[in-house]
N, C-alpha and C positions, 0 to 999 in steps of 0.2 A: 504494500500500500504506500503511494505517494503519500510527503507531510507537505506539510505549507512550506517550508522552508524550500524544498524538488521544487516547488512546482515555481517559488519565486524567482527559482534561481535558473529553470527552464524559461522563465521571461523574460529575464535580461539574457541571458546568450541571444532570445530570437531578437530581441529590440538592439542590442550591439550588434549583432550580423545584419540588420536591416539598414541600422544607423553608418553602418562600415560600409555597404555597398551601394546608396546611394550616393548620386552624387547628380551634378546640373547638367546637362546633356545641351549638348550643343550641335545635334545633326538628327532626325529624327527621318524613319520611314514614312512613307507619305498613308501606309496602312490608316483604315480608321479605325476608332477604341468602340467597341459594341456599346451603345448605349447604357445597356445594365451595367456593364465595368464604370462608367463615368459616375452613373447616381452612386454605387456603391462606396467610389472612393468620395465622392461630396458628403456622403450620410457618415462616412467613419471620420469626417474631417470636421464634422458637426459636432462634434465631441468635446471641441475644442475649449478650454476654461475662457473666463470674460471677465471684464470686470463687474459684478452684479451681474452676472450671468447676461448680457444687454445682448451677446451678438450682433454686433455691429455691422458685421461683412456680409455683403451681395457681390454676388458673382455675376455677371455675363459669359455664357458658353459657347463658343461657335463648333460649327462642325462640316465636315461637309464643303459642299458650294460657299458657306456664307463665310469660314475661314478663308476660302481662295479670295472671295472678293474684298472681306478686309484687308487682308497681305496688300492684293495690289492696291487698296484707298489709300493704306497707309504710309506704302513706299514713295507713291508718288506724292502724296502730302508733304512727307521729311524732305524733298530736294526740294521743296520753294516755302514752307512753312520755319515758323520760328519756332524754338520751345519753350511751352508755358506751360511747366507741371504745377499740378494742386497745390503738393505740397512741397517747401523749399529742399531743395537739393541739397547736399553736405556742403558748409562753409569752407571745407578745404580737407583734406586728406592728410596727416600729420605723423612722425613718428613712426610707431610698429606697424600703425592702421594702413600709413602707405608702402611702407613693405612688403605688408601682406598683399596689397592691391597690386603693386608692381610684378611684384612673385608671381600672381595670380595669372596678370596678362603676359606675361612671358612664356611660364607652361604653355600656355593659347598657342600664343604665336611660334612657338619652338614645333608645337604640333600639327601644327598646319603649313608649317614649311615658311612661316613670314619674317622675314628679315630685319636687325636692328637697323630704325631706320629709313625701312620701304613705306611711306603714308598712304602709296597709292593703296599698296596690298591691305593693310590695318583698316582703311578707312572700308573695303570692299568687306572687310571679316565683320565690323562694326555694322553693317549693313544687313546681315544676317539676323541681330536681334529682329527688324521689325520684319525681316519673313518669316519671324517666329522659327529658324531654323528646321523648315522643313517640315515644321508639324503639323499634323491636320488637325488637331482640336488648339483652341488658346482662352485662357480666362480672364476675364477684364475684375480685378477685384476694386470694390468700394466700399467705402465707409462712410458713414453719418458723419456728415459735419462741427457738426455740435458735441461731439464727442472730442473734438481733437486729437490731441499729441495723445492719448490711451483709447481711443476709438483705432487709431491704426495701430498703436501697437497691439491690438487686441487681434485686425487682421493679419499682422505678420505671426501670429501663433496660429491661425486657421491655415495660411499657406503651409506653414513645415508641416501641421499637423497632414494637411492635404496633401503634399510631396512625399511624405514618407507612408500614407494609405496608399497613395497610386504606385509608389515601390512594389508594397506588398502584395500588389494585383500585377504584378508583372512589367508596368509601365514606368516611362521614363520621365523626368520633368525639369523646368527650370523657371525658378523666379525672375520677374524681369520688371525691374524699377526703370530700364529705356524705354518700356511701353507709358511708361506715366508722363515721360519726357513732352509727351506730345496730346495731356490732361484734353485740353480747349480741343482738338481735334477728334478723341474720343466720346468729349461730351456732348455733340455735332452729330457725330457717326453711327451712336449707341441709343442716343436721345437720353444721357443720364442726367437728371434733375441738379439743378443748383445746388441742391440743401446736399449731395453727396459729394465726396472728394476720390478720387482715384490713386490709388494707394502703390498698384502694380499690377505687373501681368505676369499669369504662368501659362508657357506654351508646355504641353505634353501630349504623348502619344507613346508608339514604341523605338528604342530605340536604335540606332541605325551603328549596330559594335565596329562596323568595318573603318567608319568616317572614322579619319585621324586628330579629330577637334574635340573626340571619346575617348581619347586614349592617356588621360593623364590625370591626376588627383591633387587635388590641392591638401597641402597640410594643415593640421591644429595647433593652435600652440598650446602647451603646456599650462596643468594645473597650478603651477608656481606663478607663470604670469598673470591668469585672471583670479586666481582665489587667494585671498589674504584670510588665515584663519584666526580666528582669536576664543581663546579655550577657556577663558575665563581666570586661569592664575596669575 
């Protein structure tokens, strides 16, 4: 007979092996996700804690036809549009934070062959966010306005909790804070109400192992850097 203790610890091996083999995917089959696999992973992502349980987040789903035609609204919007996300972007990138960012874009660019250097090539890989890399499903996430600065963070906890449900059904995903880049154009295209702010977007579907823009993993840093303990002596 299993104890509590088997079975807790049967949970975290699955939830560390789920949490070790996701990752953001950046080339995706053009396959489409069965409709039941999409509500399933939204209904385990519904799970998600809140502040006063409020759930803040709505999604927009595309799939299909209506994914091809936002890709092409949207590419050809970003070569004559300006950007005017909801919410303000990073004041600047500092310290480890830019380390890790720099780190991050060079794995990129090392695996897809782009050279230190090349703008034309980087600006074409950059390009890729807004055809959603290939996917055929993308989610337009929002939040209550009036919620503020804990309304969104409230939907970046439904996003993980959503990327790592659609892990466990097989599929692939990546958050995308450059779909918010272009807010004012979304709120146009989607007809999203004033009173809401666009937070981000996750393109998923399955993933496509062969693309070499798959083939690399970004690092964590270490407990010693973000946890400061204090024991009480």
């Amino acid at each position: 007979m299993s104890t509590r203790a088997d079975c807790a610890s049967t949970d975290a091996l699955t939830f560390e092996a789920l949490l070790h083999a996701r990752h953001s995917c950046r080339a995706f089959l053009p396959d489409p996700v069965p409709a039941a696999t999409i509500e399933r992973a939204f209904a385990l992502a519904q799970r998600t804690p809140s502040w006063c349980n409020a759930q803040p987040w709505k999604a927009i789903v595309t799939s299909g036809a209506a994914t091809d035609a936002f890709r092409e609204a949207l590419t050809a919007h970003i070569a004559q549009g300006a950007p005017e996300p909801d919410i303000a972007f990073p004041r600047e990138y500092r310290g480890e934070y830019l380390q890790r960012r720099r780190a991050c874009g060079l794995q990129l660019y090392e695996a897809v062959g782009i050279g230190q250097g090349d703008r034309a090539a980087s600006a074409r890989q950059a390009l890729e966010n807004f055809r959603f890399f290939g996917a055929p499903h993308v989610a337009i996430v929002t939040a209550d306005a009036a919620l503020g600065t804990y309304g969104a963070i409230d939907c970046g906890g439904f996003v993980t909790t959503f990327l790592l449900a659609a892990a466990s059904l097989g599929l692939a995903g990546v958050a995308q804070a450059a779909l918010a880049t272009y807010s004012s154009f979304l709120h146009a295209y989607f007809e999203i109400p004033d009173d809401r702010v666009v937070v981000c977007g996750i393109s998923f579907g399955y993933e496509d192992t062969a693309h070499p823009a798959n083939g690399f993993r970004t690092g964590r840093a270490p407990l010693g850097d973000v946890i400061e303990w204090r024991d009480g002596s």
